[in-house]
C-alpha positions as CSV (number, residue, x, y, z in Angstrom):
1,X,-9.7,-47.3,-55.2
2,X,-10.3,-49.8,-58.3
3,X,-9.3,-52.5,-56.0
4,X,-11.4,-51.4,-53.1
5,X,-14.3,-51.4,-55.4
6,X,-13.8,-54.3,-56.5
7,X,-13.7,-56.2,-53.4
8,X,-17.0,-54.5,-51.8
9,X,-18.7,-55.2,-55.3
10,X,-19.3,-50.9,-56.0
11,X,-17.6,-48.5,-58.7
12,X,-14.9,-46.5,-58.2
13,X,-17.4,-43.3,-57.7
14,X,-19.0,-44.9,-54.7
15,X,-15.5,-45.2,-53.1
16,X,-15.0,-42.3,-53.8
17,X,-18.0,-40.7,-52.1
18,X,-17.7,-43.0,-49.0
19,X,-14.1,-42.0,-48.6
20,X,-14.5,-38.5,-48.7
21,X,-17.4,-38.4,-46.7
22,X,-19.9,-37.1,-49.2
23,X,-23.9,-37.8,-48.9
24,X,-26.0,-40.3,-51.2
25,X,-24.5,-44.3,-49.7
26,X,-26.8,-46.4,-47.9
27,X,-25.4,-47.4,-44.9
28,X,-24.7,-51.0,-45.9
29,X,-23.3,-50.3,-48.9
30,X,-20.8,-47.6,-46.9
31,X,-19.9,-50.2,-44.3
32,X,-18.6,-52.8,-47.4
33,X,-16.3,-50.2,-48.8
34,X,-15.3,-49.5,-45.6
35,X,-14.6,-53.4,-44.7
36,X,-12.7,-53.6,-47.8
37,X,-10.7,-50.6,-47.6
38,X,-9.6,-51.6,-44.0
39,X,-8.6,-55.5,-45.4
40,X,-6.4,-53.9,-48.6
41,X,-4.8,-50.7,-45.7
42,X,-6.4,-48.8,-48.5
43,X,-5.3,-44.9,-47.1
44,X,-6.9,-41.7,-48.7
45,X,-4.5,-40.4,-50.7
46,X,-4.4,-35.9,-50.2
47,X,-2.1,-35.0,-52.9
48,X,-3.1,-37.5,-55.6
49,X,-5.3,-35.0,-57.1
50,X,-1.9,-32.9,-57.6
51,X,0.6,-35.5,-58.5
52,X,1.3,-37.2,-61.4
53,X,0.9,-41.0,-61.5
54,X,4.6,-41.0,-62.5
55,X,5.8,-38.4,-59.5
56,X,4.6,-39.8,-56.4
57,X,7.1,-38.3,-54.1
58,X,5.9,-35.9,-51.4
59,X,9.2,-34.7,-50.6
60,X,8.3,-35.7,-47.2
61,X,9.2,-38.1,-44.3
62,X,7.8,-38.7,-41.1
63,X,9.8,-38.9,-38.0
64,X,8.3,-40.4,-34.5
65,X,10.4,-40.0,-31.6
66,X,9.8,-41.1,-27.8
67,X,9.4,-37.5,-26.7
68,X,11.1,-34.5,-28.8
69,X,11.1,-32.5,-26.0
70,X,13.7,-35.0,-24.0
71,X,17.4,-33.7,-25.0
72,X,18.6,-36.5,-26.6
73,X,15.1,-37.0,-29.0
74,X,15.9,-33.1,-30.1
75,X,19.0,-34.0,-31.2
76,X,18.4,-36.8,-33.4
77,X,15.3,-34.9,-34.9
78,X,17.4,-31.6,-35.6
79,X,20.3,-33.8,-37.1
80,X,17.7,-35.6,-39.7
81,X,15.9,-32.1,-40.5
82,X,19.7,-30.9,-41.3
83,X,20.0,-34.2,-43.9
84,X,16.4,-33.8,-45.4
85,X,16.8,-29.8,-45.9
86,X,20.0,-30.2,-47.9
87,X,17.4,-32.1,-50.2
88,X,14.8,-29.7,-50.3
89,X,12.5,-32.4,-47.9
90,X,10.3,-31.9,-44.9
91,X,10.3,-33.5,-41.7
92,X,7.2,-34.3,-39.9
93,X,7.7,-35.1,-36.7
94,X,5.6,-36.3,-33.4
95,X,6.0,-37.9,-30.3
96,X,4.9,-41.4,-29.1
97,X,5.2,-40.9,-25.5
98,X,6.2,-45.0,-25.4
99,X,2.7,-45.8,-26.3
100,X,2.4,-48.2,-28.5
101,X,-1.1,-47.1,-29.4
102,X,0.0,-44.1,-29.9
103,X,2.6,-45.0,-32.1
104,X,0.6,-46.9,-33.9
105,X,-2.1,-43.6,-34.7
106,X,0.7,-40.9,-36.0
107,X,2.1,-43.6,-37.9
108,X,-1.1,-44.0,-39.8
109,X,-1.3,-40.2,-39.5
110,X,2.5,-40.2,-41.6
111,X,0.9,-42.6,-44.2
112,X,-1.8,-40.8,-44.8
113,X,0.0,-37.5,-45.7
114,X,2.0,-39.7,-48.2
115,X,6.0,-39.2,-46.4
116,X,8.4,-40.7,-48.7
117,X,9.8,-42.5,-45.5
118,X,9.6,-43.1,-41.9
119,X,11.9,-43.1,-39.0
120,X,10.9,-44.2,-35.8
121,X,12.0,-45.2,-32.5
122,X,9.8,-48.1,-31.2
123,X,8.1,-48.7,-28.2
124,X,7.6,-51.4,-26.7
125,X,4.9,-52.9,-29.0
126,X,5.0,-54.9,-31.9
127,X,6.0,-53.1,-35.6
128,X,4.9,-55.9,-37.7
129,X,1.5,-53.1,-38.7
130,X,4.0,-51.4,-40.7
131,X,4.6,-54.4,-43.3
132,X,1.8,-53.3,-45.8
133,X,3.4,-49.7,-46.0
134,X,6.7,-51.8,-47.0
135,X,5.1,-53.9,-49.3
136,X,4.0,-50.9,-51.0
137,X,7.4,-49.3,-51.2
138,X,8.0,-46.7,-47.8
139,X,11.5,-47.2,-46.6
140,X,11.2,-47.6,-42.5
141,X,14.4,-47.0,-40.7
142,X,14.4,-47.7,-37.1
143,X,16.7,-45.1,-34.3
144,X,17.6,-45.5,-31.2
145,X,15.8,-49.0,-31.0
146,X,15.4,-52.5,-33.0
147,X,11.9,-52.5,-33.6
148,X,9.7,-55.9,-33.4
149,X,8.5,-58.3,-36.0
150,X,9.6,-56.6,-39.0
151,X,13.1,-56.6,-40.9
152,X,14.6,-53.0,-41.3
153,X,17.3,-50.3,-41.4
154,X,18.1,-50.2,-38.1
155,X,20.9,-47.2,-36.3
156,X,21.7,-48.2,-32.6
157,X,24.3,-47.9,-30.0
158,X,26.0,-50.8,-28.4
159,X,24.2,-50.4,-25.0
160,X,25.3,-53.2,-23.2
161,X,28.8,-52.5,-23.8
162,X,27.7,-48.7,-22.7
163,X,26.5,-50.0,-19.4
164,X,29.2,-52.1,-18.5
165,X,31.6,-50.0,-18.9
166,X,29.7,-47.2,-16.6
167,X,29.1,-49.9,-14.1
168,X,32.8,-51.6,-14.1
169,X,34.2,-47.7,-13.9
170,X,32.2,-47.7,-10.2
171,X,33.4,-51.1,-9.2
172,X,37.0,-50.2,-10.2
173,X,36.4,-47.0,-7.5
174,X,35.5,-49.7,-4.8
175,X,32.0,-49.3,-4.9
176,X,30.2,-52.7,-4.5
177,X,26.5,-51.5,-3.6
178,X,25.3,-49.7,-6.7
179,X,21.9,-49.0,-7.7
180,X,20.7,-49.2,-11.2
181,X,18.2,-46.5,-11.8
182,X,16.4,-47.8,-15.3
183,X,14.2,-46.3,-17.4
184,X,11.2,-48.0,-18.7
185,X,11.1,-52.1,-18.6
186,X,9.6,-52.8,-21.5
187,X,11.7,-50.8,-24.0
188,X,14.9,-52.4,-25.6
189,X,16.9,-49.9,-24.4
190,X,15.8,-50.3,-20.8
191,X,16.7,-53.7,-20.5
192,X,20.2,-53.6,-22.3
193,X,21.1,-51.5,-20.4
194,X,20.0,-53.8,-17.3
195,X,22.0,-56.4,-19.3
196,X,25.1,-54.8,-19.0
197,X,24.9,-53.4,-15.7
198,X,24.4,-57.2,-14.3
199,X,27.4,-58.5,-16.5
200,X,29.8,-55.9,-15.1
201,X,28.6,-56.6,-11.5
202,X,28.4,-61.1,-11.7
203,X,32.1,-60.2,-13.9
204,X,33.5,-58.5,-10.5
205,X,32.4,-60.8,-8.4
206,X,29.8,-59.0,-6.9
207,X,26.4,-60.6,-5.4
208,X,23.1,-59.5,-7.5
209,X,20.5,-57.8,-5.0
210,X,17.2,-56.3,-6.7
211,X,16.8,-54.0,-3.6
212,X,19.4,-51.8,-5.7
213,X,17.5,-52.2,-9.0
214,X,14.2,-50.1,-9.7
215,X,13.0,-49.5,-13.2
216,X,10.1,-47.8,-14.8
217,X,11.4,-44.6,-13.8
218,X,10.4,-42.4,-16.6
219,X,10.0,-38.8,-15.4
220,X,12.4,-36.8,-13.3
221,X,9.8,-36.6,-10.8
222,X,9.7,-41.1,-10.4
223,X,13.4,-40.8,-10.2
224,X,13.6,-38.1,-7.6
225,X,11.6,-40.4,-5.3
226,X,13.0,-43.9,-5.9
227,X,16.4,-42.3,-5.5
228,X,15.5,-40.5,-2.1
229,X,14.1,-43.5,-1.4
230,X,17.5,-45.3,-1.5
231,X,19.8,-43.0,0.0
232,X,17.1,-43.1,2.8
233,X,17.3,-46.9,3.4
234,X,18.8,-48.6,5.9
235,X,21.1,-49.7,3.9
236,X,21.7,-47.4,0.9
237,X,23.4,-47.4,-2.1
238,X,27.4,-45.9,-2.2
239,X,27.0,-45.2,-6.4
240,X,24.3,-44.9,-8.6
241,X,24.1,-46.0,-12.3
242,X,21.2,-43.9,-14.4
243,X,20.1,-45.4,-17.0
244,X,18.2,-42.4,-18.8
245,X,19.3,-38.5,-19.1
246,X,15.5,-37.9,-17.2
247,X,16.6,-39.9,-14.6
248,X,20.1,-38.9,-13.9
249,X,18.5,-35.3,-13.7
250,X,16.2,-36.9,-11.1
251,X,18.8,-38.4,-9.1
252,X,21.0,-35.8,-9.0
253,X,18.2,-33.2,-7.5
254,X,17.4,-35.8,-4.8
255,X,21.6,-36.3,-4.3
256,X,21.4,-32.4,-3.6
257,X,18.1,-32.3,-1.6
258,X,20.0,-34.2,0.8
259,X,23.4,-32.8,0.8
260,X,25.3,-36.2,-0.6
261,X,26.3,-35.2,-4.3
262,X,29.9,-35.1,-2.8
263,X,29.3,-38.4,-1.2
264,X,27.7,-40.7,-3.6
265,X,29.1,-41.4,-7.0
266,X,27.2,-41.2,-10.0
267,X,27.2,-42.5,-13.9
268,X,24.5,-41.5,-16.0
269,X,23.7,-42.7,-19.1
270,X,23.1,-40.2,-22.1
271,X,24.6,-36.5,-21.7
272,X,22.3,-33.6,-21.0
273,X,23.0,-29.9,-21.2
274,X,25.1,-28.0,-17.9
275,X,26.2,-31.7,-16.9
276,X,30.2,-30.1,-16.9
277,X,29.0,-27.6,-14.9
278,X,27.2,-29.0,-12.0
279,X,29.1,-29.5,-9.0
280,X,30.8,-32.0,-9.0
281,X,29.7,-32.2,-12.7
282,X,28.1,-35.4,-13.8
283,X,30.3,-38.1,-15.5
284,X,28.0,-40.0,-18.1
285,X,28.1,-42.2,-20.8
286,X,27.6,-40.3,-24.0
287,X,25.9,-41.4,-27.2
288,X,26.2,-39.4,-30.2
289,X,22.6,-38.7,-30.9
290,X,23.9,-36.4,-33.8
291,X,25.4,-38.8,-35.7
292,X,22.6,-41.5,-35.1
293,X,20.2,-39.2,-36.4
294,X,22.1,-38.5,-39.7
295,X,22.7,-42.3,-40.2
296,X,19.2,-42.8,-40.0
297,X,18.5,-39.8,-42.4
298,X,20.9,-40.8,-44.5
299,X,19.4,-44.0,-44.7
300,X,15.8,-43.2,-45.8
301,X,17.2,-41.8,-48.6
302,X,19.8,-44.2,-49.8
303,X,16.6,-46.8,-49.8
304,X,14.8,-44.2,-51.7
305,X,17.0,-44.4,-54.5
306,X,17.8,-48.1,-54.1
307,X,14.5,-50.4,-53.1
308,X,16.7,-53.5,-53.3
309,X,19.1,-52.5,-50.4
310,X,19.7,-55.3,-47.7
311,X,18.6,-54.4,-44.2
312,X,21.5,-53.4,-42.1
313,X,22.1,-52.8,-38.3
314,X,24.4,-49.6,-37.7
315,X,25.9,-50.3,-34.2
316,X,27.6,-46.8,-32.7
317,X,29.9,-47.3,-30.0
318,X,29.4,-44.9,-27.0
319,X,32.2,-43.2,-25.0
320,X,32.8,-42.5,-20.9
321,X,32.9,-38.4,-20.3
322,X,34.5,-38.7,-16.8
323,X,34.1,-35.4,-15.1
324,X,34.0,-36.1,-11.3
325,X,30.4,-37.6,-10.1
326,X,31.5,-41.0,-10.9
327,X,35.2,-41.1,-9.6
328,X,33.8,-40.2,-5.9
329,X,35.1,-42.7,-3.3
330,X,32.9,-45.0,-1.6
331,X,32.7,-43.4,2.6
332,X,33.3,-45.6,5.2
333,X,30.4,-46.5,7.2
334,X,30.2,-44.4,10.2
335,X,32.7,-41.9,8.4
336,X,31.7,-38.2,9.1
């Protein structure tokens, strides 16, 4: 407050009225404080009136996941509760629904409330708005996702490698028209996992053709659609690769709409719940989002205790759950 004062030319009280809302500022003297609390990221502070200037912890952190209702997103967030209750912390925790804007608002929202620490996977946007909360001390450790223009903890997997493997394991069966079912384009994840799809196909020998290759298929619904689609064509697909649990799902519903689950071969990327149950049950390419969430837990706090830690980039390997979709032969044209 001193130093938004001092840059809009007021006292601290004034601030402090204008901050809070509270009657008695002319308008032009509000809109000063107001410029200069937005050019110093000055943030209302709820609990200073009940901390200490020497105990500024909130025994809080903030948590922002793509969707925390997607499998794979409730995993990571139960995994970091389970690290922050051993140490008597709450986790805050929102979606960001890959909107960048949106990410941007509950990240303020986090700030605001004072978290001792943020995890986040990024969107597609840029993360370099987060710099003055580093300057000022808030660990950020990024899941699931690099982020963009700023230098942080980071816990991934190696999705290339992931990808490659899924889409050699089809090529190895015979298949040589496989369709790659992607997620959305403009996260990291998306197009890694494009990457490695492409590699294992131009590795085999086998021609690229974008007819096979739709992305931006983030719902089950999209995926349902571009996958009938396919199968429908005059020319279909003999395997899929699905990039995204969602989209597997989707796939798989329009594979049984129209009676070929025994007929085209599937890898999915990311397990999902009743996948060894399905008939034939789904082989995937599992990430442990368990262990990607503690890392990342386990990071905030080790940067709590030690500011001066280097960045670091924790790269998980991921592992092929072969089960049966994916080992399906392809048929013959013409076969019955």
């Amino acid at each position: 407050m001193r130093d938004v004062a001092e840059r809009a030319g007021v006292g601290i009280k004034t601030v402090s009225r204008v901050v809070n809302g509270e009657p008695g500022v002319a308008a032009a003297t509000a809109e000063r404080v107001n410029r200069a609390a937005r050019e110093l990221h000055f943030q209302p502070d709820p609990f200073a009136g009940n901390l200490r200037r020497s105990v500024r912890r909130t025994q809080s952190i903030g948590l922002l996941l793509s969707s925390v209702d997607n499998p794979y997103c409730a995993a990571v967030h139960r995994a970091v509760e389970d690290v922050a209750e051993s140490r008597g912390v709450s986790v805050l925790s929102a979606s960001s629904d890959e909107d960048p804007q949106r990410e941007r608002a509950l990240v303020g929202t986090f700030v605001s409330r004072r978290v001792d620490g943020l995890i986040l996977s990024a969107t597609g946007g840029d993360q370099a708005y987060l710099r003055p909360e580093m300057d000022a001390g808030t660990p950020v450790v990024a899941v699931d996702r690099a982020p963009v223009g700023i230098d942080v903890d980071s816990v991934v997997v190696d999705n290339v490698a992931g990808a490659r493997g899924a889409t050699a394991h089809l090529l190895r069966r015979g298949h040589r028209r496989i369709a790659h079912l992607g997620d959305l384009s403009m996260i990291a994840t998306a197009t890694q996992r494009l990457d490695g799809f492409r590699q294992a196909a131009a590795e085999a020998g086998v021609p690229a053709d974008d007819q096979l290759v739709v992305q931006d298929l983030h719902t089950v619904e999209l995926a349902f659609d571009a996958t009938f689609r396919l199968l429908r064509s005059d020319d279909p697909p003999t395997a899929l690769f699905t990039s995204q649990n969602l989209v597997t799902i989707g796939a798989i519903r329009a594979l049984r709409s129209l009676g070929m689950q025994h007929d085209v071969a599937v890898v999915g990327f990311d397990d999902f719940a009743l996948a060894d149950l399905l008939d034939p049950a789904v082989t995937v390419v599992a990430q442990d989002p368990v262990a990607i969430g503690r890392a990342a837990a386990e990071r905030v706090f080790a940067r709590l205790e030690d500011r001066s830690l280097p960045s670091t980039q924790t790269v998980l390997a991921t592992r092929l759950v072969v089960r049966g979709s994916g080992e399906i032969a392809p048929r013959r044209r013409g076969s019955a």
